[in-house]
Structures are given as C-alpha cells and as structure tokens.
N, C-alpha and C positions, 0 to 999 in steps of 0.2 A: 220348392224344388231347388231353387238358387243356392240357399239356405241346406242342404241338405248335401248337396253337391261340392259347395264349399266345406263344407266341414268332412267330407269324404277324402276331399283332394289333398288336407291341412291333416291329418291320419295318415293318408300313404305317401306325404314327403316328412311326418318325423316317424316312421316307422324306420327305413334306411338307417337313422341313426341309431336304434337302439337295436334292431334285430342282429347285428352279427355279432357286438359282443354278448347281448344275451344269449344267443345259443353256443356261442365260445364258452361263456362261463357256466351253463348249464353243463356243456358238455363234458369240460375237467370236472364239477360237480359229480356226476354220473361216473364217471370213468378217473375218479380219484386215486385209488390203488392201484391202478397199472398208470397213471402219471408219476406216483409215487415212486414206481418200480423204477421208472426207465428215468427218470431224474436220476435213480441213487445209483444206478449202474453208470449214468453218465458220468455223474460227480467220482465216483469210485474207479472207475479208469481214469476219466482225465487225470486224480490226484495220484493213480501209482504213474502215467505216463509224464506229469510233469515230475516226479520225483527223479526218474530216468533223467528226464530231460536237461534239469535244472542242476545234474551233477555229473553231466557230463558236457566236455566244450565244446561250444558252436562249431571250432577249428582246430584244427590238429595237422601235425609234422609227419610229412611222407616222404621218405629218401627210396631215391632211384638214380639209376646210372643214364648220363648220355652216352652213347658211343661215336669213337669218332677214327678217324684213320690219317696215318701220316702215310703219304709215298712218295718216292724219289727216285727219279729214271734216270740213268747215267750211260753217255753213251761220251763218244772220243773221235777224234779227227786227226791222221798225220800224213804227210807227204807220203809217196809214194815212188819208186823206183820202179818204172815200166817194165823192166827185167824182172821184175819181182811179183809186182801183183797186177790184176787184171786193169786195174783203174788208178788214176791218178793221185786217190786217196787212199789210205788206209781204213777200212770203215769198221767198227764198231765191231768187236769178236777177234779180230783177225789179229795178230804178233804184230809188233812194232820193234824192228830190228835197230836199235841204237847206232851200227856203223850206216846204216844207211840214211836215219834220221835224226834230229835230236829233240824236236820239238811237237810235243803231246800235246792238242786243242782239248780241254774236255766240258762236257755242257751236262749238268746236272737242273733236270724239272722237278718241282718239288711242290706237293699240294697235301693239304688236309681237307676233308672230305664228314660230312656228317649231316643226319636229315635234320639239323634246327640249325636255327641263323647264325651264323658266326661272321665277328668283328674282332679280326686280328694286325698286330705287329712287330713287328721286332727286330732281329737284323742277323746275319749269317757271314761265315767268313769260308773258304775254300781251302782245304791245307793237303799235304803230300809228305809221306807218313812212310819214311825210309825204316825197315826193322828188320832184324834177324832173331831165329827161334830161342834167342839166349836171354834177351832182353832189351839189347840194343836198340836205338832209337834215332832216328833223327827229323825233323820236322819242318817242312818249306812251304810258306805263306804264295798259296794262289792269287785269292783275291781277298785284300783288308775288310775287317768288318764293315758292312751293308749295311743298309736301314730296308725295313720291306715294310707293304701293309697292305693287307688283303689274305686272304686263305690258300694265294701261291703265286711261285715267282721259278725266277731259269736264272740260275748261278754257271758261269764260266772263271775257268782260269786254266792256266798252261804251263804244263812241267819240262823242265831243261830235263830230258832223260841222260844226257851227256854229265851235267852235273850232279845227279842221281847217280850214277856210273863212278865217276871222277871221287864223289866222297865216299864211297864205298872201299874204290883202290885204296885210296888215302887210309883207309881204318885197317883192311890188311895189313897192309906198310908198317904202320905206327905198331900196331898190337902184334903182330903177328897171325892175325886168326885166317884161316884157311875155311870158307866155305865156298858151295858151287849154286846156294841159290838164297837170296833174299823176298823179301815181300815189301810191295810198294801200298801202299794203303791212301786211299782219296777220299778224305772226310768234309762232311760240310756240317760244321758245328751250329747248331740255330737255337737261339733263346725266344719265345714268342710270348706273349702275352694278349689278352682283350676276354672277348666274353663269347661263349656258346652256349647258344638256347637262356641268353640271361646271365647265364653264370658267370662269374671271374675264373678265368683260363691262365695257367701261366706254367707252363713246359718247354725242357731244354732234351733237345735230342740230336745226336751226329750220324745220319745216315752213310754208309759206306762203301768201298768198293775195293777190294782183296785184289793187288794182281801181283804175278809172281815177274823176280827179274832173277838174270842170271848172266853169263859175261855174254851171252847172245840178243838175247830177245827179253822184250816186256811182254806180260799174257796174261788173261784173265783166269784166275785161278775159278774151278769150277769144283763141286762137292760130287762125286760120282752116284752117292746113298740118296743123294735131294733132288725133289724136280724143282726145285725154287730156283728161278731164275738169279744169278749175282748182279745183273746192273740194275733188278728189279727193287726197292727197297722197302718191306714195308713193315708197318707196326701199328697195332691196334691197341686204343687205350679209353679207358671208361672216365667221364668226369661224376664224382659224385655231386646228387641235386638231391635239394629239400624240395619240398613244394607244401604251401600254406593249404591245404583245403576241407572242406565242409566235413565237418565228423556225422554221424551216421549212426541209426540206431538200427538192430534187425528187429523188427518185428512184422511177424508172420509170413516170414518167405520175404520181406521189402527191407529196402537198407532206406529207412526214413528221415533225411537231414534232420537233425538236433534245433535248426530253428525254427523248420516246420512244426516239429515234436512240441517243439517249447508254444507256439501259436495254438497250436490244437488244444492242447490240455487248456490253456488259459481261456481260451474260447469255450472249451467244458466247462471245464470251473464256471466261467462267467454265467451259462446258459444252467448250469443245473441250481446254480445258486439263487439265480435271478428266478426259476421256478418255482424253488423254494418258497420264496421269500411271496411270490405272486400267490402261493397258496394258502398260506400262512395267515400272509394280512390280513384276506378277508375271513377267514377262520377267526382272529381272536380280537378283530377289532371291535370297539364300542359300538353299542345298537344292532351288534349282528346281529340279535335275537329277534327283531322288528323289522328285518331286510330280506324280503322277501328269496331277494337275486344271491343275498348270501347263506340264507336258509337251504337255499337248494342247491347252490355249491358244496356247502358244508355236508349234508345228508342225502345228495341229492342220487346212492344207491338203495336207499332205503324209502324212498316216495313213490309212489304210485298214486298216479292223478286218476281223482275225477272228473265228469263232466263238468265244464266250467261253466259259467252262467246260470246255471240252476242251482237252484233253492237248495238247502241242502237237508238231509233225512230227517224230519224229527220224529226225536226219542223222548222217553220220558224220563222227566228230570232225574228222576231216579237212578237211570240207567245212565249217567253222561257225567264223569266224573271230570272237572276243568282242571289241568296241573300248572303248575307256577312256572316250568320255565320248557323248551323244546327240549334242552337234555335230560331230562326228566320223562319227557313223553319217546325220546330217541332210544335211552338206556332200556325203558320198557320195551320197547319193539324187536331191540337187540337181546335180551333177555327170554323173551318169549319164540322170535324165531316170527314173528310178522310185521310186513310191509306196513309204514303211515303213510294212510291217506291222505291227500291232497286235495279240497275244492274248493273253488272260489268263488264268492256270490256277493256283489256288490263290492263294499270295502272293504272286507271279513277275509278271509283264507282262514279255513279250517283245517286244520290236520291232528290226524286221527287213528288210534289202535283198538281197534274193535277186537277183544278177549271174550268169547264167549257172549253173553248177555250183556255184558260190562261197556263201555265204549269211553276210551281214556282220549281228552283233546285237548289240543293247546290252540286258542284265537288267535291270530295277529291283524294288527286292523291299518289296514292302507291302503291309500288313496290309488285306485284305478290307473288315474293318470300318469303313474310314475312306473310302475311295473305290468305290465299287462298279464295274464296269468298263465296266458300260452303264448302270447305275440301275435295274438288272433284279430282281424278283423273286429273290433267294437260293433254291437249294433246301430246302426242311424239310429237318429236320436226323429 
C-alpha cells in the first residue's frame, strides 16, 4: 500500500510538469490552420503598419501664433487757476490754457499682456512732437532713455507748453507761415526684447497721444467717427512659434503616435514571427516522425483517438497493410477524405486508415513514460 501510494504521489507531482505544455501543444496541433491564419494576419498588418510607421517621423514642426497685447494709458496734470476750473488741477480731458500755465505733468502706464510667461527688457524714452499738417516738425526729449525689465512700467516727463508756444512764434517769424492750429504729439518710443511662452521676443513700438494747440489752449484731439478712446493706447500682435511634437498616424478614426505605431508593429513582427518559427520547428525537426507530441501537433486535425489502454483490433494480416512513414499514412487520409486513428497500447501507438476492408497503419514505438497518450492517470501498478 506504501508502495503504491508512493508511486501515485511521484505521477501527480511530475504530471504538473508536462500536462500544460502538452495540451498547449496539442491544442496548436489541433487548431493549426486558424493559428496559421491569425499569425499571418498579424504579421501582415504589423508589416504594412510598420511600413507607415518606419517612414514617417517620430516628430514633426508645428507653427502657431502667440498672441500678445501692448497698452499705454496716458493721462496729464497742470496747475490750475481757480477762476478757471473747479479744482486746483487741471485733470486729464480738460484744455490747458498756456497763458495761465506752462507746465504739462504727463504720466504714461504701459504693459504687455499675454496668456504664456513672459520675460522682458529694454528701455523707453518720452518725447514731445511739435508738427504742423505740411510736414513740419520738431521734437523735445522728456525723459532720456530708460532701462525697464518686467512686462510694465509708468513713464513721466513734462512739457514747457510756453516753450512749445515760443518756437512755434519763432517759425512764423522766420518763415513767414501763417497758421491757426498745430499738433502736439507725446510719444514713448520702447525697444523690448526677452522671451514669451519660450520664444525670443524682440519688438520696437511708439505709443501715442495727438493733442491739438493753437494760440489759446492745448487739447486732446478726439476722432468723432471712433469710439476709441485717444489716451487709451493699444496694439495686438501675434509671435510666430514652432513647436517639436509627436507625429501621428490616422488610423481608424485614432491619431496613433508614430512611436507607438513603430512598438506595435515590431511587437507583431516579433509575436507572428516567433510563432512561426514555434510551428515550424517542431514540424520539420529530426525524429519528428517517432515524437509522439510532434505527430500530433503536425496532424493533429486529422487524428481521432481511440480508447487508450486497450488492446488494439486484430485483423488479419491480410488485411493491414504497415507504410514506411506517417506522411505516407497522412497523404492517404487526405486523399481519401478519412480521419487516422489513434490508439495506444503499451509502448506501440498505432495509427490508422481503415478504407474499406483495407486498414492502412503506421507503428511508432515509445516509451510510456515520456508521453502519456492522453495525460491520463496510469494504472497502479
């Protein structure tokens, strides 16, 4: 009983080892031609999807616009003559009468504006911009160029309107020219430079502000046709940007990164090849004719087993013609359009085409021990 027991227990710990490749390899055996299939379907997509993949780049050049905004707020300060206006100053809109004052405060705010980071610098100067509609010109430095750094800053400087005034007469005088109104003009010239959203920025722009003079008063010249504010100052302006990113394949309705693309196929490739090759081997290797486990991978649509452990039918010899090799006994099965038999008896495996009266078999003789004939329980011994 010890004896019996032991050799029961020494059977179902190396049965674990052989039972799940053997029904693995039975079961590709069996189901050979649709492993066939779906291997060659694999391999034949992956190879057109790596073809795609393999000629087109991982990365590719995308140009888009940053947007970004300049504005400049201009507003002025001057003494005031209490006969004149309500308040002590002159505020922002209102005439500034030269006999009563001479001296223009003006305060220019000035920012750039955009939804990515920006790191800026550069510097500004304040100028006063005497001109008449002929061409005339003349130009008085507010404030010297500036150094700034940051995306905004408040520019001041202040105009002798007296002296604005004074060389005006003076150009009468000299030239002769007779007019009854001028244009004062307050520019702030800015060179900037640094980076938005990444990029190198590097923009020169003179915000400005139109006022008219005339032997009375200074004033904000206004467009009657616009609702644009004049001390309001603004300008929109786009930086062009590349951007490095993932190129992209469509396929079926999906935009599928090219390095994905390029993984998948190779991973087919690798997987239908490697199947291939898993099928193959044991197909055309030496002794596969004497290998039970390969006999029945190779053919194993065309076997139908019998009982195993029994005896197997005898016929007379007459009738049991032995052929020299399994594809010999296979071609005839395929030929005729019937299943070989399969039974196992001892160390024999018989298989077999029974045609009529006829019964066509090929022996292979092997040791119990190494292939079991169904992975069945052995009888105690």
């Amino acid at each position: 009983m010890m004896v019996t027991a032991t050799s029961k227990q020494k059977r179902r710990k190396s049965k674990p080892q052989r039972r799940p490749l053997t029904r693995w390899w039975e079961l590709i055996g069996t189901r050979r031609e649709g492993t066939l299939l779906v291997l060659s379907l694999l391999f034949f997509a992956s190879g057109i999807l790596a073809f795609f993949a393999f000629t087109n780049p991982v990365k590719h050049d995308e140009s888009s616009d940053i947007a970004y905004h300049h504005s400049a707020d201009f507003s002025y300060v001057a003494a005031a003559n209490s006969e004149v206006y309500d308040r002590s100053t002159v505020q922002t809109g209102e005439p500034v009468f030269p006999r009563l004052t001479c001296k223009v405060h003006f305060t220019i705010d000035y920012a750039l504006a955009s939804d990515r980071p920006v790191d800026l610098s550069g510097s500004y100067r304040v100028l006063a911009q005497v001109s008449e509609r002929n061409g005339w010109k003349r130009t008085l430095e507010l404030q010297p160029e500036t150094p700034f750094s940051g995306s905004r800053f408040s520019a001041q400087g202040e105009l002798d309107l007296c002296q604005a005034v004074a060389m005006i007469g003076r150009l009468e005088e000299l030239t002769g020219l007779q007019r009854t109104d001028y244009m004062v003009s307050i520019l702030l010239p800015i060179d900037l430079q640094g980076s938005l959203g990444g990029q190198p920025l590097q923009d020169s722009i003179t915000p400005r502000l139109d006022l008219g003079l005339d032997d009375s008063e200074l004033y904000v010249l206004r467009d009657p046709t616009s609702s644009q504010d004049p001390l309001h100052w603004t300008r929109d302006n786009l930086l062009p940007e590349t951007l490095r990113k993932n190129a992209s394949l469509p396929i079926l309705g999906l935009d599928l990164p090219v390095w994905l693309a390029r993984l998948l196929a190779v991973l087919g490739l690798v997987v239908s090849i490697g199947g291939f090759v898993g099928i193959g081997v044991p197909l055309y290797r030496p002794g596969s004719e004497k290998d039970i486990r390969s006999l029945r991978f190779r053919y194993g649509t065309l076997f139908v087993r019998v009982e195993d452990g029994a005896a197997p039918r005898k016929a007379s010899a007459a009738s049991v013609t032995d052929l020299a090799s399994m594809d010999d006994l296979v071609r005839l099965a395929e030929q005729t359009g019937l299943p070989v038999f399969e039974q196992a008896a001892g160390d024999e495996y018989h298989f077999s085409v029974v045609l009529e009266e006829q019964t066509y078999r090929y022996v292979v003789r092997q040791a119990p021990a190494e292939v079991g004939p169904a992975d069945q329980d052995a009888p105690p011994s």
